[in-house]
Structure formats: C-alpha cells, structure tokens
C-alpha positions as CSV (number, residue, x, y, z in Angstrom):
1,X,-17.2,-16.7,35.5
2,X,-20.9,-17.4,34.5
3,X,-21.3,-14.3,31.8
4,X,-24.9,-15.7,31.2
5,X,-26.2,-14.1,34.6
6,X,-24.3,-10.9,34.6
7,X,-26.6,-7.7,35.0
8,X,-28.0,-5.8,31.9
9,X,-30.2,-2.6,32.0
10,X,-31.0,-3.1,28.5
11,X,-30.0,-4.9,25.2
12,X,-28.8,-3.3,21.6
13,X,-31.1,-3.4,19.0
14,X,-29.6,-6.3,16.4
15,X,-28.8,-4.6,13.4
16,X,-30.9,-6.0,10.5
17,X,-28.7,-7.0,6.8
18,X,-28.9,-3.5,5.4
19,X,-27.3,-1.9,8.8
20,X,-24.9,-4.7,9.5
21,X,-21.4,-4.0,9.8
22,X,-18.2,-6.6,9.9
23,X,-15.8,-4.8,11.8
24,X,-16.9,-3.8,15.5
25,X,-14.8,-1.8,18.0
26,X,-15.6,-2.9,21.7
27,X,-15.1,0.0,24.2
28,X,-15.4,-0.3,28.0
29,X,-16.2,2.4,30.1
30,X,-16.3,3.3,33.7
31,X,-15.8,7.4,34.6
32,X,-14.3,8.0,31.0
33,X,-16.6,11.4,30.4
34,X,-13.5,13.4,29.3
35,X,-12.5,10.9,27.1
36,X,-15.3,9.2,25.5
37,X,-16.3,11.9,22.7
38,X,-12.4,12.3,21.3
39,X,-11.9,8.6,21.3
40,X,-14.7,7.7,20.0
41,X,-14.6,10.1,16.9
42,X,-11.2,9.1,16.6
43,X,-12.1,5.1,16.2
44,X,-14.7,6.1,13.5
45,X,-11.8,8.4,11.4
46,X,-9.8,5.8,11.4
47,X,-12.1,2.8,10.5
48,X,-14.9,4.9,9.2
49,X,-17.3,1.8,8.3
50,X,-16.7,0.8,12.3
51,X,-19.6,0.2,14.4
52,X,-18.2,1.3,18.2
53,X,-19.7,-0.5,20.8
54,X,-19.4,1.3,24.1
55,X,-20.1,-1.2,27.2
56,X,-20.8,1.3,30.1
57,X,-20.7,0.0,33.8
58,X,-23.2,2.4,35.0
59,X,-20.5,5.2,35.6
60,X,-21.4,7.8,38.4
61,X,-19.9,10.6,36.2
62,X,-22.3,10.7,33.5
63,X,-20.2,9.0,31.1
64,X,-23.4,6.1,29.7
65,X,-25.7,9.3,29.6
66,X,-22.8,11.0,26.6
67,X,-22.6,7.9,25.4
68,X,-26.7,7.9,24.4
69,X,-25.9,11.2,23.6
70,X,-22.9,10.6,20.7
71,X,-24.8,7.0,19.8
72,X,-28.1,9.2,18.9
73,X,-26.2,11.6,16.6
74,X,-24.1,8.6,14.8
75,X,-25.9,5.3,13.8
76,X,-22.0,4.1,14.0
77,X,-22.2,4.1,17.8
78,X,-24.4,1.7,20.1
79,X,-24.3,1.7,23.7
80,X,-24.7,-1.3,26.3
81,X,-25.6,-0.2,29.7
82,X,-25.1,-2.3,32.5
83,X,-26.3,-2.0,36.3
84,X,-23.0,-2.3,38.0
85,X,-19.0,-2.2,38.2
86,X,-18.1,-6.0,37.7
87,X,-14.4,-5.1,36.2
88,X,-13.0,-5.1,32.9
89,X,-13.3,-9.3,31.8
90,X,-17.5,-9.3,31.9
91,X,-17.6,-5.4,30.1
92,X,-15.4,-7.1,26.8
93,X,-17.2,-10.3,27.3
94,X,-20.7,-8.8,26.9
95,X,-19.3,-6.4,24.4
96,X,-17.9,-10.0,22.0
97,X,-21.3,-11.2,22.8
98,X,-23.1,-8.4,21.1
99,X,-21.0,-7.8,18.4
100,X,-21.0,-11.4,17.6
101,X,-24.8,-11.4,17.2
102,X,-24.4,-8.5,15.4
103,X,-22.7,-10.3,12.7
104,X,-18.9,-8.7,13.3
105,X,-16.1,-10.7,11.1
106,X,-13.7,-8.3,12.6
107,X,-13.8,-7.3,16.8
108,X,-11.6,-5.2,17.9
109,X,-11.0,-4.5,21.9
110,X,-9.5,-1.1,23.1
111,X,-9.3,1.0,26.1
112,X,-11.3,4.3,26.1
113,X,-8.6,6.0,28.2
114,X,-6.0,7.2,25.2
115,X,-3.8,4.7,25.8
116,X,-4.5,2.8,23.0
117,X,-3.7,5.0,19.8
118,X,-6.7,5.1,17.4
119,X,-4.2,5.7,14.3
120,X,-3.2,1.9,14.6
121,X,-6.0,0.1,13.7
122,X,-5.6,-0.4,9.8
123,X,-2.2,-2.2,11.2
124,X,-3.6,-4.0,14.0
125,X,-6.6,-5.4,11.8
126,X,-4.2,-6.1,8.6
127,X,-3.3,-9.4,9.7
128,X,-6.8,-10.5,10.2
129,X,-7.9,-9.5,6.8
130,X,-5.1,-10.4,4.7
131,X,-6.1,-14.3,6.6
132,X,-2.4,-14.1,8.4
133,X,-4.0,-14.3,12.0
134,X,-6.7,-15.1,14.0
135,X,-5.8,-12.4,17.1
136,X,-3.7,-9.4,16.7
137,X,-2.0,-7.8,19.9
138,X,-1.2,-4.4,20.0
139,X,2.1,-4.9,21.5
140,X,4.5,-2.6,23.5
141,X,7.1,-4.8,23.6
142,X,7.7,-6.6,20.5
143,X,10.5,-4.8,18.0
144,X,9.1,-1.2,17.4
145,X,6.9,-1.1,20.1
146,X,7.8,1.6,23.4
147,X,5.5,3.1,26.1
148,X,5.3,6.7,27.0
149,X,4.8,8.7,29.9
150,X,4.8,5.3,32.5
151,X,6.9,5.4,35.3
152,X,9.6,2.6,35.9
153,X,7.8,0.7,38.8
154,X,4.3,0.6,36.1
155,X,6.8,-0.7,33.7
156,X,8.4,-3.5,35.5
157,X,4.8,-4.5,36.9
158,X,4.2,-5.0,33.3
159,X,7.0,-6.9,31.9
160,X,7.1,-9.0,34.6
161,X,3.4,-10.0,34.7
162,X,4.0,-10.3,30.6
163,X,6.8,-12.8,31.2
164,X,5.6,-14.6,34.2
165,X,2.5,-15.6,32.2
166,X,4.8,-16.5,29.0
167,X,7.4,-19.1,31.6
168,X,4.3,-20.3,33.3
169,X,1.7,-20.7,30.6
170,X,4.0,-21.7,27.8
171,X,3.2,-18.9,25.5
172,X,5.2,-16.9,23.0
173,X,4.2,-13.5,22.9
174,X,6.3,-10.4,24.4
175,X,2.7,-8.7,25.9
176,X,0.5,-10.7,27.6
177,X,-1.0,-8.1,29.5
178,X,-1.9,-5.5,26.9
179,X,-5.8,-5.0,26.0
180,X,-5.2,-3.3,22.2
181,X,-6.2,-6.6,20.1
182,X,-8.1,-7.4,16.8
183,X,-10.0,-10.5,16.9
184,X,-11.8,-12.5,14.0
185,X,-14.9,-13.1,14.9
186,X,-14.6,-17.2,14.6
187,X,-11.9,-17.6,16.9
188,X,-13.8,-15.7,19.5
189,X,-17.0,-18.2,18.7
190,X,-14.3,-21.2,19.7
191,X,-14.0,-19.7,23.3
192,X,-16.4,-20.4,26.0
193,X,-17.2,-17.8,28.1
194,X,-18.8,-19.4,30.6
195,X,-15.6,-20.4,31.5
196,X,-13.5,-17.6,31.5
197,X,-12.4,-16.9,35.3
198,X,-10.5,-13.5,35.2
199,X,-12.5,-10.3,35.7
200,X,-9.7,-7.9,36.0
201,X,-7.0,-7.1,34.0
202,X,-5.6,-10.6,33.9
203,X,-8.5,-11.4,31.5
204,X,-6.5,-10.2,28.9
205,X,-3.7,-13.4,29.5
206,X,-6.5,-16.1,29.8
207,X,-8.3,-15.1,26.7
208,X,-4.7,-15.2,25.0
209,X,-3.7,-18.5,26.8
210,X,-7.5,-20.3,25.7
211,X,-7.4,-18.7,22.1
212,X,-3.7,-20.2,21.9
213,X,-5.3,-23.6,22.9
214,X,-7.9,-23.6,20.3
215,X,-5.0,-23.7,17.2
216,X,-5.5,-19.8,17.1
217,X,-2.5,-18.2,15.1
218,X,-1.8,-15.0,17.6
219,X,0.4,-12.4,16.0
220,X,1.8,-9.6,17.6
221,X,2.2,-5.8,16.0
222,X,4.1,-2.9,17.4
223,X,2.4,-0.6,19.6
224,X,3.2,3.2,20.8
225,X,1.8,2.7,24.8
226,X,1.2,5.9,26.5
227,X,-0.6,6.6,29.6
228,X,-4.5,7.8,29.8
229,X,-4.8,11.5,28.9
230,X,-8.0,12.3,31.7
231,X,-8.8,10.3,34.5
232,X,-7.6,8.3,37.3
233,X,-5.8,4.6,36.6
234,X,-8.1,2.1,37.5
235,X,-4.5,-0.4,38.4
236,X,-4.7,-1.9,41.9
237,X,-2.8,-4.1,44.1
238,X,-5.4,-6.4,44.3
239,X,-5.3,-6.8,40.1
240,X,-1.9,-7.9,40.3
241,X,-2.5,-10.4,42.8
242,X,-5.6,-11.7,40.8
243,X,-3.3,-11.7,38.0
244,X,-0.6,-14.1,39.7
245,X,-3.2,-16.3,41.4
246,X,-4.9,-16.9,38.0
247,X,-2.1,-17.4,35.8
248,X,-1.5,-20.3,38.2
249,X,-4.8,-21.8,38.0
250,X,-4.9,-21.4,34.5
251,X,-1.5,-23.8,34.1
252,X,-2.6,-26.2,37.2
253,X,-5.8,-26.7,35.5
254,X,-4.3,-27.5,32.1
255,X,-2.0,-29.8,33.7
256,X,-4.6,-31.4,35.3
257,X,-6.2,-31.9,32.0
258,X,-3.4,-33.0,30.2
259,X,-2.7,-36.0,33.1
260,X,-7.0,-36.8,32.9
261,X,-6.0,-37.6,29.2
262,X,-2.6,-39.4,29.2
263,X,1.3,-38.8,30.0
264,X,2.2,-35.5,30.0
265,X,5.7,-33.8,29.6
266,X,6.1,-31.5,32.9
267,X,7.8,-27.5,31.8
C-alpha cells in the first residue's frame, strides 16, 4: 500500500509549540453520526489534555460535517477529511501520519463505534508512560478481558483469525485482531508505511507482526469488548478472506527474507 498517494481534501493545520500536545487519539470514521459526539466527549473526559484526531472517509451521512462542527467548539478536536472509502488501514495510517507531525509521544487508535470503552485509556496508555512498552493492545482475550453483546459465530471468527495469525506469524499475543491499542510515537516512526499491504481489518495483525519485528515490546491489557451502540457492522466476508490471504503473505515474505539472508529454522 503506497499511503503517499492516497486522496486528501485537505490537511490539519500543524499545531505550533504552545498548542502541541503529546498524547493523540486517532478516530476513523465512515457513517458514525450517532456516535461521533458521545465518543468523542468521552475520549476528552477521560484524557482531558487529548488531542482527538477524527479521519473521516467522506461519509454520506453527514458524519465529517459534525465532526467540523464539535472540532470548531473544542480546539482538542481536529478533523482529516478525505475524498473516499479506502477501508480502515489508510484512515489510521493517515491519522499516525498527522499525529506524528504533530509532535504526539503517545498515539492511541480506537474505533468510534462504542466498542472500544473510553474509561480504559489511563490503563491502556500506563504501560507506555511508565517506559514498560512500546504498543499496548486492548485485549479481549487475555486474563480479565470478555466481549459483550457478540454472537457466537462473530466470536469464533475472532479467536480463530487471533490464533491463526499467532501459529502462522510466530507471535505471542491472545488478540491479534483487535484495533483498541496505545502506541509510542517512536515505535510507529520505525514502521514504513509504504509498505504496509492490509487495508481492512487485517491491518491491525500486520502492524502488530512489523512492530514485533522492529524489537517493539508489545504488551497486552484486559479489555471489556462490546458491540457498536448505533450503526451497521462494517464486517464482511471479503475482510476475512483478506485477512487469511495476508497473514500468509506476511509469513511467506518473511521467510523469503530470512532464506535471502542465510539458513533459516522452518515453524
């Protein structure tokens, strides 16, 4: 994925050193009217010295024009537009872009759905600040963790694409697949994006998988899941077979660099 050419209506103003912030909340939207005013004030009473970056895919329902509306009544909340729907992976990739240049120490990523409980943030950016970790992850299904209100077929899809990519990609952590995670802003610097392939939901294993291959020290914190309180899921079939097709990519090609530069150990 070539995040270079991907389509902006306009850019946010870079805040100067007075206005500059060091913890960033990165919020895609696409049709999240009913949720983006609740959310978004409940980001900001949870990390009140938050700037909340909303990364809007030109949603038909109105939801970029409330988003100009909330970001012009609260310096705290900036708004990206973009021209089209290109999925979930270039929306957070723009997002780290701008926050980065915004001088963030601290990026967190969250759906604006519900799903991902504003309440946990001081524990999901703990880690981070205490210098424990260099990517949190929200997780459902590490000790403590539980998801409400999915049914059981959304739950095995979940697990299984969680421990699919943990067999086949050699990693440790119990959620793969969740988006609820607390970067520091250095480890995100280490990842090209140019590279990054997934646009779907699968983006959230790869960026996992290449933060893990930069030395990244990925911790996990338990998570309360439940499903989006307005709206439509934006799950499909053809995510999940994304998901499997890139998770295999992702190991071929790191086999394939692994024999470019000597012997390797096949797992």
């Amino acid at each position: 994925m070539n995040t270079s050419s991907r389509p902006l209506v306009d850019a946010v103003p870079q805040p100067d050193a007075h206005t500059s912030t060091s913890t960033w909340v990165v919020l895609p939207t696409y049709n999240e009217m009913e949720n983006l005013s609740w959310i978004s004030s409940a980001i900001l009473e949870a990390v009140p010295d938050a700037v909340v970056l909303v990364v809007d895919d030109d949603s038909p329902d109105g939801t970029g024009r409330l988003a100009d509306q909330l970001a012009a009544n609260d310096p705290r909340i900036r708004v990206r537009h973009r021209v089209a729907k290109e999925g979930l992976g270039p929306a957070y990739l723009d997002g780290f872009g701008v926050a980065l240049a915004g001088g963030a120490n601290l990026i967190i990523q969250m759906d604006a759905d519900g799903s991902h409980d504003p309440t946990a943030l001081p524990s999901l950016m703990s880690p981070i600040l205490t210098g424990d970790a260099d990517l949190v992850i929200g997780s459902r299904y590490a000790p403590g963790g539980m998801v409400e209100d999915w049914p059981a077929s959304r739950r095995l899809i979940s697990r299984a694409g969680s421990l699919f990519a943990r067999i086949v990609l050699g990693l440790h952590q119990s959620d793969l697949t969740g988006g609820f995670k607390a970067w520091r802003a250095s480890t995100l610097r280490t990842i090209n994006f140019d590279g990054i392939n997934a646009g779907g939901y699968v983006f959230q294993i790869e960026m996992t998988y290449r933060a893990s291959g930069s030395g990244a020290r990925v911790r996990e914190v338990p998570i309360t899941f439940r499903d989006r309180r307005a709206g439509k899921s934006k799950m499909s079939r053809r995510i999940i077979v994304e998901a499997f097709v890139i998770v295999i990519q992702l190991r071929l090609g790191s086999f394939k660099r692994k024999t470019e530069s000597g012997p390797v150990d096949i797992v």
